[in-house]
C-alpha positions as a printed NumPy array, in Angstrom:
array([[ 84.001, 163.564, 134.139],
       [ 80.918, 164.807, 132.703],
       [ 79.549, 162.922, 129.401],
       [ 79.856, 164.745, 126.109],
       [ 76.768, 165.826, 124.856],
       [ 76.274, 164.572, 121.028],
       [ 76.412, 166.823, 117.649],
       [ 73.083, 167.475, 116.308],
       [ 74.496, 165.933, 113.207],
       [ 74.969, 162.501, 115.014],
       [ 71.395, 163.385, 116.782],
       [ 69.848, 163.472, 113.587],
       [ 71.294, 160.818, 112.501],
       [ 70.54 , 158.224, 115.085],
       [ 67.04 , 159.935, 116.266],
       [ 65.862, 162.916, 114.08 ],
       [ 65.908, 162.432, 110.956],
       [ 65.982, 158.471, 110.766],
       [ 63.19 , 157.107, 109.179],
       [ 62.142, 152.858, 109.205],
       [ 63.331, 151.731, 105.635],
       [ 61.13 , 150.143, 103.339],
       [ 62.871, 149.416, 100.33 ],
       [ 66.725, 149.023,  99.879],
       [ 69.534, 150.602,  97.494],
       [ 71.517, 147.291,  95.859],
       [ 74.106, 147.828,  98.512],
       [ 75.774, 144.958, 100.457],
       [ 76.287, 145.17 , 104.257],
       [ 79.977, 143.573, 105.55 ],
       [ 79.761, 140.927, 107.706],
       [ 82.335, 143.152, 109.392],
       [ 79.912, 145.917, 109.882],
       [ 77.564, 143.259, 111.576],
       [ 80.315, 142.82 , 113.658],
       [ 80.762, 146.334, 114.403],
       [ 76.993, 146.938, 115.574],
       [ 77.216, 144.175, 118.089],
       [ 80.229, 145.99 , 119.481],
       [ 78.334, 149.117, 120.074],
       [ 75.114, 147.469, 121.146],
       [ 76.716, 145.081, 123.704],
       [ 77.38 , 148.075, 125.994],
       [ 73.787, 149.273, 126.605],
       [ 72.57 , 147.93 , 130.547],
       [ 70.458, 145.153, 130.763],
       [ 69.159, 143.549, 134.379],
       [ 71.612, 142.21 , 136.184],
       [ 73.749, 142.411, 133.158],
       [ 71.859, 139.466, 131.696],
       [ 72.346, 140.337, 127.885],
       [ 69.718, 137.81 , 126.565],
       [ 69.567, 138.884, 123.013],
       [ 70.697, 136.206, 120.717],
       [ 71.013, 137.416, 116.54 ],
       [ 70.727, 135.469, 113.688],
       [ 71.695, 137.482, 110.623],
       [ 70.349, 136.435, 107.209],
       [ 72.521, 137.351, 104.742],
       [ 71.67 , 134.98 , 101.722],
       [ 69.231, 134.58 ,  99.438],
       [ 69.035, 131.037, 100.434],
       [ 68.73 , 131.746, 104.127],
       [ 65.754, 134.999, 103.542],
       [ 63.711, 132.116, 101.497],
       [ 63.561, 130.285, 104.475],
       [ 61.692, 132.793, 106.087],
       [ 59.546, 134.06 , 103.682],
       [ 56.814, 132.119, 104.384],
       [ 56.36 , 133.632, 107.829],
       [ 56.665, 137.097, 106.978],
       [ 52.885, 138.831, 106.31 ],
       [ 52.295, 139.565, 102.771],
       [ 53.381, 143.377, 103.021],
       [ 56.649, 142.487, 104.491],
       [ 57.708, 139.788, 101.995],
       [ 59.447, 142.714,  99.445],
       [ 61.242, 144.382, 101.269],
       [ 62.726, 141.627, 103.316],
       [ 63.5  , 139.459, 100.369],
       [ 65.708, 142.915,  98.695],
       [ 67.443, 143.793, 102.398],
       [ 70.953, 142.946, 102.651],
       [ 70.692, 141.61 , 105.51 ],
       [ 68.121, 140.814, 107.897],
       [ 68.213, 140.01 , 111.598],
       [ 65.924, 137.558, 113.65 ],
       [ 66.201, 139.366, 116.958],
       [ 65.755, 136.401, 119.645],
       [ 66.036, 135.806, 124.008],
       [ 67.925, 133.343, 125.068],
       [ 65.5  , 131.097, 127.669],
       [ 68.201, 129.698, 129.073],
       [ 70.031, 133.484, 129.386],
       [ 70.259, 132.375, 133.496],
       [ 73.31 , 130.01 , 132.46 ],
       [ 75.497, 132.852, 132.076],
       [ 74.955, 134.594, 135.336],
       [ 77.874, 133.333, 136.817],
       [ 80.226, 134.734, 134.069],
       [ 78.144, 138.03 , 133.47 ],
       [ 77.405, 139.05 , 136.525],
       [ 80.28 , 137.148, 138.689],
       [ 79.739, 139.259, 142.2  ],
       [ 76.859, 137.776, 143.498],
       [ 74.892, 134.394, 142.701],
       [ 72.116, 136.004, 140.219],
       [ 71.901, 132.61 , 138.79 ],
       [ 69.755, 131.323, 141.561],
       [ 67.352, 133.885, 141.485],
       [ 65.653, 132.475, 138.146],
       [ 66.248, 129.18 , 138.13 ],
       [ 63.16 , 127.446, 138.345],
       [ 61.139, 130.547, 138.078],
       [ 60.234, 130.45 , 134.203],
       [ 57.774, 133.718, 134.666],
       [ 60.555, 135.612, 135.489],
       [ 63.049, 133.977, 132.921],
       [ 60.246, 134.678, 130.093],
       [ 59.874, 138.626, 131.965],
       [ 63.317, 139.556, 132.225],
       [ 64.417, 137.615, 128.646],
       [ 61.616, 139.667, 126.501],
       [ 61.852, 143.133, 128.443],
       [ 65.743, 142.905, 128.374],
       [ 66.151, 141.36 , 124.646],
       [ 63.898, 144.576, 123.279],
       [ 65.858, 146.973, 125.106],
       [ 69.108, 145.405, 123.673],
       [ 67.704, 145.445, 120.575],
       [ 66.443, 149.286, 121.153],
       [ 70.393, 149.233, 121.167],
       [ 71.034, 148.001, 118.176],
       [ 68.893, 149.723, 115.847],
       [ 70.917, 153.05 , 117.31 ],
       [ 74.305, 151.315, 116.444],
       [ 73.32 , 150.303, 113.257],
       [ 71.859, 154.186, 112.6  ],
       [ 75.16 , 155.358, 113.819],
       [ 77.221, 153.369, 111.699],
       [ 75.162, 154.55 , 108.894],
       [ 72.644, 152.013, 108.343],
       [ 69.398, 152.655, 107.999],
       [ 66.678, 150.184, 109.888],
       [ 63.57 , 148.349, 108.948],
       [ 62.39 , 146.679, 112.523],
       [ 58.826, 144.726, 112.353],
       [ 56.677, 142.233, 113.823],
       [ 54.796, 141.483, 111.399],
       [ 55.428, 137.611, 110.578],
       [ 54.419, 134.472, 112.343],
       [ 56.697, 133.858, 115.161],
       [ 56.127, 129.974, 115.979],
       [ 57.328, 129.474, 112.266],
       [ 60.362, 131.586, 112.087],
       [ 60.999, 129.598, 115.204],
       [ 60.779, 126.018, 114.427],
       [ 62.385, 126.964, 110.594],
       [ 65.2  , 129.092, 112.72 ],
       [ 65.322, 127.917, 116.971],
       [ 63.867, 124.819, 116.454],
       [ 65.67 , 123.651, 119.356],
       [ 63.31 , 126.055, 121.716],
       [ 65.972, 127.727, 123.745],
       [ 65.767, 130.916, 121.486],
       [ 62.75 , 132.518, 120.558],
       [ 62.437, 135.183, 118.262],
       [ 61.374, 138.752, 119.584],
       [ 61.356, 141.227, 116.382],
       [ 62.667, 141.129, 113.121],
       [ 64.861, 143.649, 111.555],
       [ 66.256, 144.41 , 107.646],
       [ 69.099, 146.371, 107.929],
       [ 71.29 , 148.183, 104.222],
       [ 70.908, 151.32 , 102.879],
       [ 67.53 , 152.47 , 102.105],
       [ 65.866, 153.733,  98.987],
       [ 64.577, 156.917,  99.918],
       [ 61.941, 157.09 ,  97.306],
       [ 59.97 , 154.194,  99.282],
       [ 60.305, 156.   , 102.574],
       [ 57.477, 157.555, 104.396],
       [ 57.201, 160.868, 106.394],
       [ 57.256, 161.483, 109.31 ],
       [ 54.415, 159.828, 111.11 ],
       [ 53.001, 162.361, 114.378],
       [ 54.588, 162.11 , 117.5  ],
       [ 52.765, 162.77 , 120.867],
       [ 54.287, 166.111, 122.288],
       [ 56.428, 165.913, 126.313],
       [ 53.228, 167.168, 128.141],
       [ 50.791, 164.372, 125.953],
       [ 52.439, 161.899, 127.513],
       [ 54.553, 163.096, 130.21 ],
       [ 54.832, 164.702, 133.582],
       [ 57.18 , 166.203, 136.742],
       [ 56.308, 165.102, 140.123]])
């Protein structure tokens, strides 16, 4: 059965005209719609089924003061007026669940020990999962705000402090206040940075 091929309504929506959010509408964001992204996201193929993103969503205003102070100045804003914000982290330790994830063959044993390829395969596979859920949370109709821009050995001993999760990107999540949304930036064109062998 072939796959359906998407509206360009819903392509707009998750790719088109989507924009990164900068400043947020006084709108709250359900815990159940949280819920609802990871149920979408989960889906998306990671090696060896290994699903090592871990999410810690920041919902208070108690809980966004704690990370304030490792956010870079021209973050602080926005962050601190999102709804909800989520530390997107790897599990170090995603290996453990091998046997239950990927039950057919002993995947397990091919990383234990080798912490290269644990740190490889948790930061490649954590940003592609959360690739996945910025386009859930689009399609549910959230708009995004994904950056890097914070000090990442601080969000993790305020946040991880245990060391088995470690934070990869952050991302504020609501509904976004169009006036403090920029264009379009350029995009490279197919044959700028592709090509057909």
């Amino acid at each position: 059965m072939a796959s359906a091929v998407l509206t360009d309504q819903a392509l707009d929506t998750i790719f088109r005209t989507a924009r990164t959010a900068n400043g947020w509408q006084d709108k709250p964001v359900s815990t159940e719609l949280l819920r609802q992204i990871h149920d979408l996201m989960k889906f998306g193929p990671t090696a060896a089924n290994s699903c090592p993103l871990r999410i810690l969503f920041l919902q208070s205003q108690e809980a966004k003061a704690r990370l304030k102070p490792f956010l870079m100045e021209s973050n602080i804003e926005k962050t601190m007026a999102a709804p909800a914000v989520a530390l997107l982290a790897m599990d170090m330790q995603f290996h453990e669940h091998l046997p239950f994830l990927f039950p057919h063959t002993d995947a397990k044993a091919w990383y234990a020990g080798n912490d290269a390829l644990i740190a490889e395969t948790a930061f490649r596979n954590s940003s592609l999962q959360a690739g996945y859920f910025i386009l859930a949370a689009r399609a549910l109709g959230l708009d995004c705000g994904p950056m890097s821009g914070f000090d990442a050995a601080g969000v993790n001993g305020e946040f991880f402090a245990d060391g088995r999760f470690k934070v990869n990107f952050i991302c504020n999540l609501g509904y976004a206040d169009h006036s403090k949304t920029f264009g379009r930036s350029p995009r490279f064109g197919f044959d700028d940075v592709a090509k057909v062998l």
